[in-house]
C-alpha positions in Angstrom: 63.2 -24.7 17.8 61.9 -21.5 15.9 58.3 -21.1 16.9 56.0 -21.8 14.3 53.6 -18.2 12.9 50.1 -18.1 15.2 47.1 -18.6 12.8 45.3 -15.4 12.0 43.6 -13.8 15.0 40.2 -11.8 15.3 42.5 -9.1 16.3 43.7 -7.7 12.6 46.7 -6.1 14.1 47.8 -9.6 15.7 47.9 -11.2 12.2 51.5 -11.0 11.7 53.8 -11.2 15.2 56.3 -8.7 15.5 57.7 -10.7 18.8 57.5 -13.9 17.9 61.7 -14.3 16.5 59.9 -15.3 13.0 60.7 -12.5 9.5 57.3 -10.3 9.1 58.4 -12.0 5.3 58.2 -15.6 6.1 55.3 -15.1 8.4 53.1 -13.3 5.1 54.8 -16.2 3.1 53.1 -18.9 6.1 49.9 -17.0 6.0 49.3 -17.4 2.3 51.0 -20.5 1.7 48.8 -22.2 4.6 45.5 -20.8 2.5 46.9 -21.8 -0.8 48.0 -25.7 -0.1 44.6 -26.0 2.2 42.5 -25.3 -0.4 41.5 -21.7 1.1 42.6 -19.2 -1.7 41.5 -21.3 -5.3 43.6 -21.5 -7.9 43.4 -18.4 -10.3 42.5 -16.4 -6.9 44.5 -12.8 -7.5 46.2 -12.1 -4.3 45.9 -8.5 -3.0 48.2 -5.9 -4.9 51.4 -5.4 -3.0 50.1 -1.4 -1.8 47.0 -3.3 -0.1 48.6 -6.1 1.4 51.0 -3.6 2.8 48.2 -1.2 4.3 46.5 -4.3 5.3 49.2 -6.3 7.6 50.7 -2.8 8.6 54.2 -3.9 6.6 56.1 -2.1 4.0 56.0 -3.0 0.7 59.2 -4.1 0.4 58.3 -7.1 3.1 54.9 -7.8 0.5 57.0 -8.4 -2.3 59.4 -10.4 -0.4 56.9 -12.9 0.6 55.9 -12.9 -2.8 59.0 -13.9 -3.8 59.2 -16.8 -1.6 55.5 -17.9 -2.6 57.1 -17.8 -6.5 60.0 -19.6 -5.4 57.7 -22.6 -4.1 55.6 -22.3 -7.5 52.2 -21.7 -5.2 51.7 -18.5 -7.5 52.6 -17.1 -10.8 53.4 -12.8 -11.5 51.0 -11.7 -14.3 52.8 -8.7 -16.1 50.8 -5.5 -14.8 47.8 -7.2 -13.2 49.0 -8.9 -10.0 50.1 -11.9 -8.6 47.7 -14.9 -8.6 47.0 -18.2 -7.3 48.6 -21.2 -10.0 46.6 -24.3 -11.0 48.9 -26.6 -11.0 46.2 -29.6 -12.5 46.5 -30.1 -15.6 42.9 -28.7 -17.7 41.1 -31.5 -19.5 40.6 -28.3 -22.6 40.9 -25.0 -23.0 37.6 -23.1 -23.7 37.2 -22.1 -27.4 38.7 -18.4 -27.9 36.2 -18.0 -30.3 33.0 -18.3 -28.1 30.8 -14.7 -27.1 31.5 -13.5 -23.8 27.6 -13.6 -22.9 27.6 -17.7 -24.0 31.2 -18.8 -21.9 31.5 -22.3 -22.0 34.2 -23.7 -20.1 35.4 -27.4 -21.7 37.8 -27.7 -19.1 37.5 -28.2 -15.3 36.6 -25.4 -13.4 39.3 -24.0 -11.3 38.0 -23.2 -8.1 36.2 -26.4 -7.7 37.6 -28.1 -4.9 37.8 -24.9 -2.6 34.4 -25.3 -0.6 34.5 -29.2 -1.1 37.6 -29.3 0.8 36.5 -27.1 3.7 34.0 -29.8 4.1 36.2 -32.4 5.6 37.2 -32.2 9.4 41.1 -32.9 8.2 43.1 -30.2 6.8 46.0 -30.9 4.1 48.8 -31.0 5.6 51.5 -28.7 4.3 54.3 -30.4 2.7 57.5 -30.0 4.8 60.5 -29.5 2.1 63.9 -27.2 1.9 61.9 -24.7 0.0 59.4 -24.7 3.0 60.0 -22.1 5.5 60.1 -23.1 9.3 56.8 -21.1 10.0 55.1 -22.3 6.9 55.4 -25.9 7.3 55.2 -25.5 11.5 51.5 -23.7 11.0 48.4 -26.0 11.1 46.8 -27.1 8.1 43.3 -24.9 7.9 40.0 -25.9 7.2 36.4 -25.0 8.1 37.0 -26.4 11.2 40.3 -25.1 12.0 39.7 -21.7 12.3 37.9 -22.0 15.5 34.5 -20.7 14.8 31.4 -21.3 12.7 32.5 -21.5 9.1 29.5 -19.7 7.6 30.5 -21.4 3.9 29.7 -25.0 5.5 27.1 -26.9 3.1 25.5 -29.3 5.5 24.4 -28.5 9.3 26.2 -28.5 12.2 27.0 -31.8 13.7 25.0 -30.6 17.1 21.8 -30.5 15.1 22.3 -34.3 14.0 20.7 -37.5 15.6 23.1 -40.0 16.1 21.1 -41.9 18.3 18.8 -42.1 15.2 21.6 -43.6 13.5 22.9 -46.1 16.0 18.8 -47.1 16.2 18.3 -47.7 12.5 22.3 -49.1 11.9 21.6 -52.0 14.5 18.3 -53.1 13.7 19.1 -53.4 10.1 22.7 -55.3 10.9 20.1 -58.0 12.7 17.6 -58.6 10.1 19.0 -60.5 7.8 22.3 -61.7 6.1 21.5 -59.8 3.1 20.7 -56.4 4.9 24.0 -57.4 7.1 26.1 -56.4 4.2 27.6 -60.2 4.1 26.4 -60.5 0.5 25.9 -58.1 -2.5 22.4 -57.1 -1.9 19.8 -56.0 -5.2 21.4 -54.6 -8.0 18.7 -51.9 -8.1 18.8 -51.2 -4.0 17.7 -52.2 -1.0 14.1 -53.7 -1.6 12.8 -52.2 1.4 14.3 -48.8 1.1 13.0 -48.8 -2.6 9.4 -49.4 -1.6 9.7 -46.7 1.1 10.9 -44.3 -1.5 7.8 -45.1 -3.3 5.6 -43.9 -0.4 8.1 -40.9 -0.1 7.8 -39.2 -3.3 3.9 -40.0 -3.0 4.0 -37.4 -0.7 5.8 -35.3 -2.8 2.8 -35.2 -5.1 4.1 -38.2 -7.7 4.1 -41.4 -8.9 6.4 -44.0 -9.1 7.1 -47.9 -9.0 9.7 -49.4 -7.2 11.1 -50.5 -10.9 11.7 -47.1 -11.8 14.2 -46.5 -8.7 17.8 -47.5 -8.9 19.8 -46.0 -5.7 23.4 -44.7 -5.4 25.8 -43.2 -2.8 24.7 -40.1 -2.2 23.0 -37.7 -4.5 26.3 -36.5 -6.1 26.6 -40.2 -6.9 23.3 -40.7 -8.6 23.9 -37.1 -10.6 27.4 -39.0 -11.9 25.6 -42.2 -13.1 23.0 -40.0 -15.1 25.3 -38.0 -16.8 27.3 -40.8 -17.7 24.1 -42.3 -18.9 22.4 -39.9 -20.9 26.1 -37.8 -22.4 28.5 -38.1 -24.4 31.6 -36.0 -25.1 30.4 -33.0 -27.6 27.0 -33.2 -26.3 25.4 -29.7 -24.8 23.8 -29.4 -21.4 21.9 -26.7 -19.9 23.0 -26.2 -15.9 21.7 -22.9 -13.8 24.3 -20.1 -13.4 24.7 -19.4 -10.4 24.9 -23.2 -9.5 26.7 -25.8 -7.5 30.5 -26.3 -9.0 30.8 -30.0 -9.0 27.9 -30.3 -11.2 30.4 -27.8 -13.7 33.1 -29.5 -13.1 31.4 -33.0 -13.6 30.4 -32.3 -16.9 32.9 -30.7 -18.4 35.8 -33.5 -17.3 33.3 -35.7 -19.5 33.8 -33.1 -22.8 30.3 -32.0 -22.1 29.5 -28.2 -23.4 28.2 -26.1 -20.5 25.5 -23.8 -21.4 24.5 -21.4 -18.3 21.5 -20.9 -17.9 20.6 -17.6 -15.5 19.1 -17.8 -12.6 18.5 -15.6 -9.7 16.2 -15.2 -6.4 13.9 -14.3 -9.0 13.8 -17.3 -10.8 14.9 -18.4 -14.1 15.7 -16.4 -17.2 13.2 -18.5 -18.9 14.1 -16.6 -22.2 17.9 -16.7 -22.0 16.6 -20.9 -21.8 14.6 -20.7 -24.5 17.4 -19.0 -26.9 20.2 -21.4 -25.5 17.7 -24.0 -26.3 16.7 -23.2 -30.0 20.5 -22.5 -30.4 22.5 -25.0 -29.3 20.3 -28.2 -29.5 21.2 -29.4 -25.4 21.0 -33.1 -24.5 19.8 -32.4 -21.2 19.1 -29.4 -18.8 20.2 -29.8 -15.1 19.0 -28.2 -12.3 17.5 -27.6 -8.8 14.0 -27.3 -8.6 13.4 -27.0 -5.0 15.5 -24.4 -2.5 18.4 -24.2 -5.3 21.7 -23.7 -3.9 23.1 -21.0 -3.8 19.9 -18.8 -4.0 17.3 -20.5 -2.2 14.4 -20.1 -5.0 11.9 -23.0 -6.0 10.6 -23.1 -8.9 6.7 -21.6 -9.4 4.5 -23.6 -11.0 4.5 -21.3 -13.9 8.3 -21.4 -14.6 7.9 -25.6 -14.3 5.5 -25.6 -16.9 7.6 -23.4 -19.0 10.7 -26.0 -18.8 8.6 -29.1 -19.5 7.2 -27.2 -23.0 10.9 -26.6 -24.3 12.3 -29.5 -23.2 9.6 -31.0 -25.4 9.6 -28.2 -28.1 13.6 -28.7 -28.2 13.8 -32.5 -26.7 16.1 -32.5 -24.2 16.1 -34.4 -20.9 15.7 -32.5 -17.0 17.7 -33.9 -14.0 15.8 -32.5 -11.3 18.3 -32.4 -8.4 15.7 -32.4 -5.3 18.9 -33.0 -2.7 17.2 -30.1 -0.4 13.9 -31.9 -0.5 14.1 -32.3 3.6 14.0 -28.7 4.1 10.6 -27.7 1.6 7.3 -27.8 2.2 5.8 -30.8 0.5 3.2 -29.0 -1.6 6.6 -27.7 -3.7 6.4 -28.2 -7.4 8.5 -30.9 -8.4 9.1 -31.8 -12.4 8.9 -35.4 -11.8 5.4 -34.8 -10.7 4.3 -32.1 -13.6 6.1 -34.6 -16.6 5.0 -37.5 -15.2 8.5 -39.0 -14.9 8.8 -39.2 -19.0 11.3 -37.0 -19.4 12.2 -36.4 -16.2 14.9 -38.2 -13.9 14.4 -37.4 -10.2 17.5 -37.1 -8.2 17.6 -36.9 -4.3 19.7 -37.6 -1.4 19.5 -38.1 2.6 23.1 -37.1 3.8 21.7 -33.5 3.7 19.3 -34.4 6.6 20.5 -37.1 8.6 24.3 -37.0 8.4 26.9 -35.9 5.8 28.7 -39.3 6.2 25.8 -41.1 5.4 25.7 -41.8 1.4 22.7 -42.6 0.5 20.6 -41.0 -2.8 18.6 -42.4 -5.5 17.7 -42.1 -9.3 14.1 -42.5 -10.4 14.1 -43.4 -13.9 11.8 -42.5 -17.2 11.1 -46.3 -17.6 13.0 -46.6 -20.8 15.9 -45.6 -19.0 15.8 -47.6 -15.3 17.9 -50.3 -16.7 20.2 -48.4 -18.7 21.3 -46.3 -15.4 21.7 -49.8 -14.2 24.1 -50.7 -16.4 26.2 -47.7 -15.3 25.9 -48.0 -11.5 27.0 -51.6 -11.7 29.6 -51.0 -14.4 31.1 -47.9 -12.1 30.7 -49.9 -8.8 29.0 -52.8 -8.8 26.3 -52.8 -5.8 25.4 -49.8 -3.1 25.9 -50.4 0.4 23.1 -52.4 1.8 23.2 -51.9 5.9 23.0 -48.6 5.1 20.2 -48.4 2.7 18.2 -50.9 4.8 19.0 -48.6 7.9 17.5 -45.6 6.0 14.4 -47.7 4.9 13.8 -48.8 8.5 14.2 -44.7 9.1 11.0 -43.8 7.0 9.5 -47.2 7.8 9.3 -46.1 11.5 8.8 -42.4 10.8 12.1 -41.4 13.0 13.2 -39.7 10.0 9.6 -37.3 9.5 10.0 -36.1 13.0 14.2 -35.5 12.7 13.0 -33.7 9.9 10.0 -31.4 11.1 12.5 -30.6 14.1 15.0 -29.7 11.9 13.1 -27.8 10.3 11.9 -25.5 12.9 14.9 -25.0 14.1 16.3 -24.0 10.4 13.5 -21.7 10.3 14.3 -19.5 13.7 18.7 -20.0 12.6 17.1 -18.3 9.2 14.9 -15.8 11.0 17.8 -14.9 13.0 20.8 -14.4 10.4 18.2 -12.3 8.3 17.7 -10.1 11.2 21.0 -9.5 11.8 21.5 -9.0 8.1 19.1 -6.5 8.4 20.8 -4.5 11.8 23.9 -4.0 10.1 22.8 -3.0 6.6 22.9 -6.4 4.0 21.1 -6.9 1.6 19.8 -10.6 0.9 19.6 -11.1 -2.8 17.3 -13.5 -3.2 14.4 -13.9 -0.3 15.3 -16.5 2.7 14.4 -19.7 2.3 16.1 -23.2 3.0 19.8 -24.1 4.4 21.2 -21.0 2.3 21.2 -17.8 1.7 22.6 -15.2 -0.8 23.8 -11.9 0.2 24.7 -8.9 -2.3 27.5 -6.9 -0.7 28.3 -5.1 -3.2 31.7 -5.6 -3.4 33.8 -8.9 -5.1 33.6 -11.4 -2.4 36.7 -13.2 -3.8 38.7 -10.3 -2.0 36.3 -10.0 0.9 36.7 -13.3 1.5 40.7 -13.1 1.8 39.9 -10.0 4.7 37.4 -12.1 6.8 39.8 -15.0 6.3 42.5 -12.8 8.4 39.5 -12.8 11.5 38.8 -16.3 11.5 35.6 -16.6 9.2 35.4 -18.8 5.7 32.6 -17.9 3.6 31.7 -19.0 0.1 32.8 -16.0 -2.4 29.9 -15.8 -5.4 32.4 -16.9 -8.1 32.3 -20.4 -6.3 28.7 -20.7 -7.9 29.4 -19.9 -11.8 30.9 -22.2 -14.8 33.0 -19.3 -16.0 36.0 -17.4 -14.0 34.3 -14.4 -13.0 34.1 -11.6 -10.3 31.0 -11.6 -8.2 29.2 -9.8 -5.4 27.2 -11.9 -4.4 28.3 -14.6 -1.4 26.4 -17.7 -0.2 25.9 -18.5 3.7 24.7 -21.4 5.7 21.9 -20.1 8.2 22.5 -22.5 10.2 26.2 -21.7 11.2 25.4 -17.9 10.3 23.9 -16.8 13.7 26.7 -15.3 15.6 26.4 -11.3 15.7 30.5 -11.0 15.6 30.6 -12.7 12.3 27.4 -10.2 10.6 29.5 -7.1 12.5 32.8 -7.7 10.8 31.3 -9.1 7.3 29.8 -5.0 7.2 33.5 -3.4 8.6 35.0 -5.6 5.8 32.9 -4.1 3.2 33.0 -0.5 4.3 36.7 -1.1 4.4 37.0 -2.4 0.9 35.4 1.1 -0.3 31.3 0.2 -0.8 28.9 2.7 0.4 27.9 2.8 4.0 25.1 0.1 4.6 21.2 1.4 4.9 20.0 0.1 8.0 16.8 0.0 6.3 18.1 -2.3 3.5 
């Protein structure tokens, strides 16, 4: 049997095999196939020009454009006449964005296409490669790559590392609630609305977030993402306008726009919100609602200062659209953060949060809390979409706050969050990056000043995934920006090579006093 290619190695000149019996050509073919099908390399990605990849994988040119071929052949990427070859999207685009629209007001109407990329690095299971006779041996031989396939800390990662979970917590909570009752058993469809117990504890929860709420007002879901889904489908129609922060997370985008919603982005950086960009999009294009993050948003970090709160609620009135304040990093803030919810009063407000963050990705639990006008509204479309919400696990969660095992999981977290964060930004600091936005949270958001969408293609060649900036925008476009995960972001090999890759691709030499 032919051996299969070895997956990339830390070792740059060990990428491609010269002894291994395997065509330099098929293994470059293998290498960017694997990322393509896997979700690595997004669709509309531009692979490096055939002069770089050359350099890069010590190859002649010749062998580039050979492997190029083959990736053609397969239909994983399309030649663009004098710009390149690039990554196909082989879905089909709910629209095309209006040719017609300013550059500075981009709205896609079609689902973005780089999407899926960071969701699918999520999942402990790569995609496997199809195995075909257009397949080359070493392509379809090679192992699948994800996050965790590359054998080390994939500093894109969105949640924290399973070694920081509880899953004795889990075990606790999941068995006392399965002996409680038949209801919080899961034997019959629980309340339409939630878990009773879980709502009342939610009550006392976002007391201590600084606002009021009744029981009446919460309606829970799977997950935040969940509860973000049944508002939009609530509140918008196809046509309608909504506001959403830019940079932001993409499967709010692509959410939106597969319903026909018009995405207006609204800036925002470690500096906060371009609350006058807002107020122009706002008098302009009439929105239904604005989305956003009001607490550690992801990617940046920020929370919102009282002042820009304030600021929000007086044009949402002045133009009369709705906020959904997406409060999924609540776990990681300081309670005394300004939330929306508690500055509006929950009129215009709908308050969106989630546990899986804090207590384990696989655990879906979230909630909507509801303007009262609309609480049975977003009931309809929770029931209509999936009829009830898993009870043993809401009731599992309730018990969680009930008891308090979930404050102290949390407070420990946090502290340890807060020395990973300490840590990265040091090392940041040691080899010259620059952090765009200050620390704070599960994320931060480093300036390298160079387009991460090719950076990320070089650290992928030494083992390390990160989360390019374009990831984090509405429109296709280049960024330099890249978001990490502190907590996965502490070894000093990854900070080292992030700077080599960034001298290499031509920026200035780091300032060590950056």
């Amino acid at each position: 049997m032919t051996p299969a290619a070895p997956p990339p190695s830390s070792d740059e000149s060990t990428v491609l095999r010269r002894e291994s019996g395997i065509a330099l050509t098929d293994q470059l073919a293998a290498l960017f196939g694997q990322r393509i099908v896997a979700g690595l390399l997004a669709p509309g990605a531009r692979l490096p020009s055939v002069r770089d990849a050359a350099t890069r994988y010590g190859v002649s040119p010749h062998t580039v454009v050979a492997a190029y071929d083959q990736l053609l052949a397969r239909g994983l990427i399309e030649a663009r006449s004098q710009r390149g070859f690039y990554v196909r999207d082989l879905r089909t685009s709910a629209a095309s964005q209006s040719a017609s629209a300013p550059a500075s007001e981009a709205v896609p109407a079609g689902v973005p296409n780089d999407v899926g990329t960071l969701i699918r690095t999520m999942f402990p299971a790569g995609v496997q490669l199809p195995e075909d006779e257009h397949t080359p041996t070493a392509m379809h031989q090679a192992p699948a790559m994800s996050s965790h396939h590359l054998g080390k800390p994939s500093p894109a990662s969105g949640v924290l590392p399973p070694e920081w979970l509880d899953p004795s917590l889990l075990t606790r909570a999941l068995r006392r609630a399965g002996s409680q009752d038949i209801e919080a058993s899961g034997a019959l469809y629980g309340s339409p609305k939630g878990d009773p117990l879980l709502r009342a504890m939610l009550v006392q929860h976002v007391e201590a977030l600084g606002f009021q709420a009744s029981a009446a007002q919460i309606v829970t879901t799977t997950g935040a993402t969940h509860a973000l889904d049944v508002v939009a489908r609530t509140l918008l129609r196809p046509g309608d306008c909504a506001l959403v922060d830019a940079p932001g997370w993409s499967v709010e985008y692509a959410r939106l726009a597969r319903m026909g919603v018009r995405l207006l982005p609204v800036p925002r950086s470690g500096d906060g919100i371009d609350l006058e960009a807002l107020a122009q999009l706002a008098a302009r294009h009439r929105p239904r609602v604005y989305s956003l993050v009001s607490v550690l948003h992801n990617p940046t970090g920020h929370s919102l200062s009282p002042v820009e709160a304030h600021r929000i609620l007086q044009l949402a009135e002045a133009h009369d659209f709705l906020l959904i304040e997406d409060d999924s990093y609540a776990a990681f803030a300081p309670a005394h953060s300004p939330r929306l919810a508690a500055l509006d009063g929950l009129q215009r407000t709908f308050y969106v949060t989630g546990f899986a963050k804090i207590v384990a990705p696989g655990w879906r639990v979230g909630c909507v809390i509801c303007p009262p006008r609309w609480t049975d509204a977003v009931l309809d479309t929770k029931l209509i979409a999936g009829l009830n919400t898993p009870t043993p696990t809401e009731r599992a969660l309730a018990l969680c706050l009930q008891q308090g095992w979930l404050r102290r999981h949390a407070e420990a977290t946090r502290a340890r969050l807060d020395a990973a964060r300490s840590r990265c930004v040091r090392l940041a600091r040691q080899h010259g990056l620059h952090l765009a936005a200050p620390p704070a949270g599960l994320f931060g958001w480093i300036e390298t000043g160079v387009d991460t969408e090719r950076l990320g293609q070089r650290l992928l060649d030494h083992g390390w995934l990160i989360a390019p900036g374009h990831l984090f925008y509405p429109e296709r476009r280049t960024s330099t920006c890249m978001r990490i995960n502190f907590a996965v972001s502490q070894e000093a090999a990854f900070w080292r090579c992030l700077a080599d890759e960034i001298r290499a691709l031509g920026a200035p030499s780091p300032s060590t006093s950056a």
